[in-house]
C-alpha atoms as one frame of an Amber mdcrd trajectory, in Angstrom:
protein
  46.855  28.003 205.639  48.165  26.162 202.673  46.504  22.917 200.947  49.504
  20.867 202.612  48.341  22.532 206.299  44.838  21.830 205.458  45.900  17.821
 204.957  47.843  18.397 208.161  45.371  19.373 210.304  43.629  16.012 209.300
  43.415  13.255 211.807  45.029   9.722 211.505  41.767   7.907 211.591  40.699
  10.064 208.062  43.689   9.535 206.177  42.338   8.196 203.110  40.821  11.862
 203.022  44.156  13.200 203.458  45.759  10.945 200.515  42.414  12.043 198.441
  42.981  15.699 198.518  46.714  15.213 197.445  45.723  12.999 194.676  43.550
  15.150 193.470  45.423  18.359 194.086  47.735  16.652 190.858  44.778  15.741
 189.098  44.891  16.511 185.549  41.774  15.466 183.498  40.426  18.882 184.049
  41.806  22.038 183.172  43.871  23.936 185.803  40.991  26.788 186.064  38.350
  23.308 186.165  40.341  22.051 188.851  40.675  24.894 191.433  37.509  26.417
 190.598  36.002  22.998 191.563  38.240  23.107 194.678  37.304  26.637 195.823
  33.369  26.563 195.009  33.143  23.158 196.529  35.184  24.480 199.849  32.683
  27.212 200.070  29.920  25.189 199.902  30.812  23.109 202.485  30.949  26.552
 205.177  33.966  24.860 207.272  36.254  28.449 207.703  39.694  26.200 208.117
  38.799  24.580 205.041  37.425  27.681 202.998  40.622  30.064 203.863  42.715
  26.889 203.263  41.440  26.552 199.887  41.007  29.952 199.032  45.039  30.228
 199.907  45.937  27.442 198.131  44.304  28.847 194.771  44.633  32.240 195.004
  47.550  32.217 192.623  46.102  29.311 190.366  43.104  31.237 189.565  42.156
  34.722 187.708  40.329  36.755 189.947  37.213  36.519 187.670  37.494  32.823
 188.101  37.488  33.395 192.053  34.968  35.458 191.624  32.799  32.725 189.431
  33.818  29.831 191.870  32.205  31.912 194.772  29.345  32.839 192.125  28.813
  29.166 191.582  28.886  28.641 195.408  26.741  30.902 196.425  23.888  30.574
 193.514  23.755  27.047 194.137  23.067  27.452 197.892  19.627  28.893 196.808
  18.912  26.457 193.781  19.824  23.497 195.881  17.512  23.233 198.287  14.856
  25.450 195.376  14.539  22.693 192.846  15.173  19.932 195.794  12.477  21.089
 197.396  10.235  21.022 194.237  11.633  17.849 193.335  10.761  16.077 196.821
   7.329  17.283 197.298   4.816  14.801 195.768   2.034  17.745 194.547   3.031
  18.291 190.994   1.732  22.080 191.218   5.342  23.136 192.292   7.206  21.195
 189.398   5.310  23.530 186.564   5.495  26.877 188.579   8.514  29.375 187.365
  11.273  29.317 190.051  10.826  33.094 189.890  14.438  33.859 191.540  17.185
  35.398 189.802  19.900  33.594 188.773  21.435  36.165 186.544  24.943  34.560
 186.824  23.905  31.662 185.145  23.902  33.098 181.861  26.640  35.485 182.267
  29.475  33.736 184.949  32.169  35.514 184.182  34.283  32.860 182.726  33.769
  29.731 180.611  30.551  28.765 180.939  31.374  25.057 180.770  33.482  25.949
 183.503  30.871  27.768 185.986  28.247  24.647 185.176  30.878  22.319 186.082
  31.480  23.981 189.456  27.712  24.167 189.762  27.597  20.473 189.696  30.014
  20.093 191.983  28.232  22.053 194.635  24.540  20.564 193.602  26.546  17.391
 194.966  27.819  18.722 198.249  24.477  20.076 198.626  22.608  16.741 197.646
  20.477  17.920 194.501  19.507  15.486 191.864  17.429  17.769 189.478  20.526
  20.193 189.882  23.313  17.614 189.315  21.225  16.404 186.054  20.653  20.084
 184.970  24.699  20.628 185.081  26.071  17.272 183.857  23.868  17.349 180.715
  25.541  20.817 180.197  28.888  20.035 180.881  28.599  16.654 178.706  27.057
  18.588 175.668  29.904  21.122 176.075  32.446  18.338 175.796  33.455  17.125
 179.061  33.625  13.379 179.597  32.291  11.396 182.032  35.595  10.798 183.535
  36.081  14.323 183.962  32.390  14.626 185.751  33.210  12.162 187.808  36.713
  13.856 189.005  34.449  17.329 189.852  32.521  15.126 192.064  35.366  13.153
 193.495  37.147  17.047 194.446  33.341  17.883 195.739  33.382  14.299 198.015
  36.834  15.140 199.225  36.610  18.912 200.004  33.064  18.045 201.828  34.781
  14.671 203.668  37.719  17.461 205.059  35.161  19.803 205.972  33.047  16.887
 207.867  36.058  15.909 209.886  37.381  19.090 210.822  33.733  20.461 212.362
  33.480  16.461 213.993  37.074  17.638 215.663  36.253  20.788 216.899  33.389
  19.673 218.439  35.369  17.309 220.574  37.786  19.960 221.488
């Protein structure tokens, strides 16, 4: 399944999603590797297969396979950290805030690509996955390294999108 099936196999009533992921499919504030590594780590956060193997099609030629690799890195890490630090965050005893995470998180440090570029896809995920500690942690990193705001803010918009196509398509199957 390609990007353009994907946008197909969206319903009339969601087509502002539809318009979104084709808008943002020609984004170009981020780099191509920023772009469809956002795409691909956000699609396999959200755990919707149509939308992960669409994705995964569609950037399978746009991306290294290190970068694949990374995006699913990204993906996966953050499914752990998410609901760690939310966790820690949302809990009122202050105990858990000072206590070491004590879970590796190796990748981190050593991604396998840029690491502005793994943080940035790590931020995109913390927001599919609704962390606020997390998406502070990544946007002060991706700011420092450069990035603007307006390139933040497009990660996140790819992240909304991805997760909005995802929503819809488990809402349809479960009608069918």
């Amino acid at each position: 399944m390609s990007l353009d099936a994907l946008r197909d196999a969206i319903p009339d009533y969601a087509k502002d999603i539809r318009l979104n992921l084709g808008t943002l499919a020609s984004e170009t504030s981020l780099s191509d590797q920023q772009k469809y590594g956002t795409f691909l780590a956000s699609a396999l956060a959200t755990g919707e297969p149509t939308v992960i193997r669409a994705i995964a099609a569609w950037t399978e030629d746009k991306l290294s396979p290190e970068a694949a690799t990374a995006a699913k890195s990204a993906a996966a890490i953050m499914a752990m950290n998410n609901v760690y630090y939310r966790a820690t965050h949302l809990m009122h005893s202050e105990d858990y805030k000072s206590m070491p995470a004590r879970l590796r998180m190796n990748v981190i440090g050593s991604p396998g690509v840029d690491k502005l570029d793994f943080e940035l896809w790590s931020l995109a995920v913390s927001a599919i996955n609704g962390c606020g500690m997390c998406l502070d942690s990544h946007e002060k990193v991706v700011r420092k390294g450069g990035l603007a705001a307006d390139q933040v803010q497009t990660a996140i918009r790819i992240a909304a999108v991805v997760n909005a196509a995802a929503a819809i398509l488990q809402s349809e199957a479960s009608l069918s």
